[in-house]
N, C-alpha and C positions, 0 to 999 in steps of 0.2 A: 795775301799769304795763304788763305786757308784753299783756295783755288788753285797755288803753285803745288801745295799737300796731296789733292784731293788727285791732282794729273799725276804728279810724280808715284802715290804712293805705289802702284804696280813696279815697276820698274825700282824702285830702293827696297822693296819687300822683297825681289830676285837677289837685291845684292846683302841683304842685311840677313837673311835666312840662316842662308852658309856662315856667314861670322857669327852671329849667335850660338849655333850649332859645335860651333869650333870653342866658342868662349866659356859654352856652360853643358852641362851636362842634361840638359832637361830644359823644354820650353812647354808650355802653357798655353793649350788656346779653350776658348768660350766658344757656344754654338745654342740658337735659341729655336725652338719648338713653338714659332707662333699658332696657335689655334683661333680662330674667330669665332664667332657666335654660333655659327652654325655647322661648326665642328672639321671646318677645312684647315690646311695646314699651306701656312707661307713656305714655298721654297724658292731656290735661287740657282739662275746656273752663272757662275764667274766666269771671267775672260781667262783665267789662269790653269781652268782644271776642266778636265771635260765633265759633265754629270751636273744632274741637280741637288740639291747639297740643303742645308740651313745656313740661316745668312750664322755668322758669324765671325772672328778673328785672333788674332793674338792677344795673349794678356803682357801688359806695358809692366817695367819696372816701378815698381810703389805702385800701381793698378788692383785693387781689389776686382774677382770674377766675375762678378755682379758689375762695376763701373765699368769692365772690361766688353761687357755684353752690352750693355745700354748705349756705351758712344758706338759699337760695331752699329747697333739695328739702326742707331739714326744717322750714321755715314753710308753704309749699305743700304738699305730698304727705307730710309724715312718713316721709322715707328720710334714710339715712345711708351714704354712700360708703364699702365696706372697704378699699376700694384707688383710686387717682389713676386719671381717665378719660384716654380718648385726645382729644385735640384733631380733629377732623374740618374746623374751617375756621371759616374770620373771615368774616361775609358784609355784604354795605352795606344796609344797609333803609332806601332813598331814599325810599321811598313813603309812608315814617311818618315822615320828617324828613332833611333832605338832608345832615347829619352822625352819622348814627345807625348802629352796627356792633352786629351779633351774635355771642356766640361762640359753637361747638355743640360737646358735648364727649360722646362717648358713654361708658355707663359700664356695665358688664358684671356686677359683684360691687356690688350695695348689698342692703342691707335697710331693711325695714321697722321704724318705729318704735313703732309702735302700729296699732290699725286706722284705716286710711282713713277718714276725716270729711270732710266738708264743712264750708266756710267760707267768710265772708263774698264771698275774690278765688274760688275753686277751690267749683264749683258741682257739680264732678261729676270723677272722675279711671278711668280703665279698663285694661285692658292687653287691647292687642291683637296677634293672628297677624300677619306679613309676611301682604301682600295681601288683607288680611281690616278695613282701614282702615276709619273711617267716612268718609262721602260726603262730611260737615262740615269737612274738614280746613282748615285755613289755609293760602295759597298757597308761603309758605314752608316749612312744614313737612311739605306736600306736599311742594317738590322736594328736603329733605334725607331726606327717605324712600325716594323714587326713588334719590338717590344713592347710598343706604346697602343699599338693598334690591335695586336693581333694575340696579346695574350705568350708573347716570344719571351723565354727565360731572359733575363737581363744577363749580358756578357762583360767582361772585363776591358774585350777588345775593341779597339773602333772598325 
C-alpha cells in the first residue's frame, strides 16, 4: 500500500490541490532548511516545479508542522530530525494561491536514512556551500537563503 501512495501521490496532489483550495480558504505547507555539519544546505528539485526548492510539503488535517515536516523529509529526501528545528518564519505564498502560508523551519542535527534515491515527486536532491547555490533556485527559496545566509531582512512573502 505504501508503494501504491508513494507512485500515486504526484498525480492525486494535481487533483486534490484544486479541491482543497475550493473547500477551504487557506492551506498550509512546511519547508525544511537542512544544514550539515559543514555548513551546506540540502536542496531538491521536484518533478512538479521547475527550480531547486527545500524538500518539503503540505500540512495533513490534525497534522501538527513539525509531524508535517518530519514524514515530508523522510518520504522526500530520506532524513530524520535528531533534534526539533528552529522556526525561521511563517511566509504568504499569494502567487500559488491567495490563502496559501509556508512554514520554514531550519534544522542543524538530521541524518540520513539510507542513501539518496530518486523518486517519482524528488527527481534529483544535492547539498550545497553558502553562495555556491544553483542559478535554478525558486524565488522563494532564493529569498529564505539570502536571509539565512546573507544577512537579507526577513519578508513576509514567500
Amino acid at each position: 500500500m505504501d508503494e501504491w501512495k508513494r507512485l500515486m501521490k504526484p498525480a492525486l496532489r494535481a487533483l486534490y490541490q484544486p479541491a482543497m483550495r475550493l473547500a477551504r480558504g487557506l492551506t498550509l505547507g512546511t519547508r525544511g532548511v537542512l544544514v550539515d555539519a559543514e555548513g551546506r544546505v540540502l536542496l531538491v528539485r521536484h518533478s512538479y516545479v521547475p527550480g531547486w526548492s527545500f524538500p518539503g510539503g503540505g500540512v495533513a488535517r490534525g497534522e501538527t508542522l513539525l509531524a508535517a515536516l518530519a514524514r515530508e523529509l523522510r518520504e522526500e529526501v530520506g532524513v530524520e530530525l535528531e533534534e526539533a528545528p528552529r522556526l525561521h518564519g511563517m511566509f504568504a505564498n499569494f502567487e500559488e494561491f491567495r490563502g496559501d502560508h509556508v512554514a520554514v523551519f531550519v534544522a542543524e542535527r538530521w541524518r540520513r536514512l539510507g542513501p539518496a534515491r530518486r523518486n517519482l515527486e524528488i527527481v534529483e536532491q544535492r547539498l550545497f556551500a553558502p553562495g555556491e547555490w544553483p542559478e535554478t533556485l525558486t524565488p522563494g527559496t532564493r529569498r529564505r537563503l539570502a536571509e539565512l545566509f546573507e544577512g537579507t531582512p526577513v519578508s513576509e512573502t514567500w
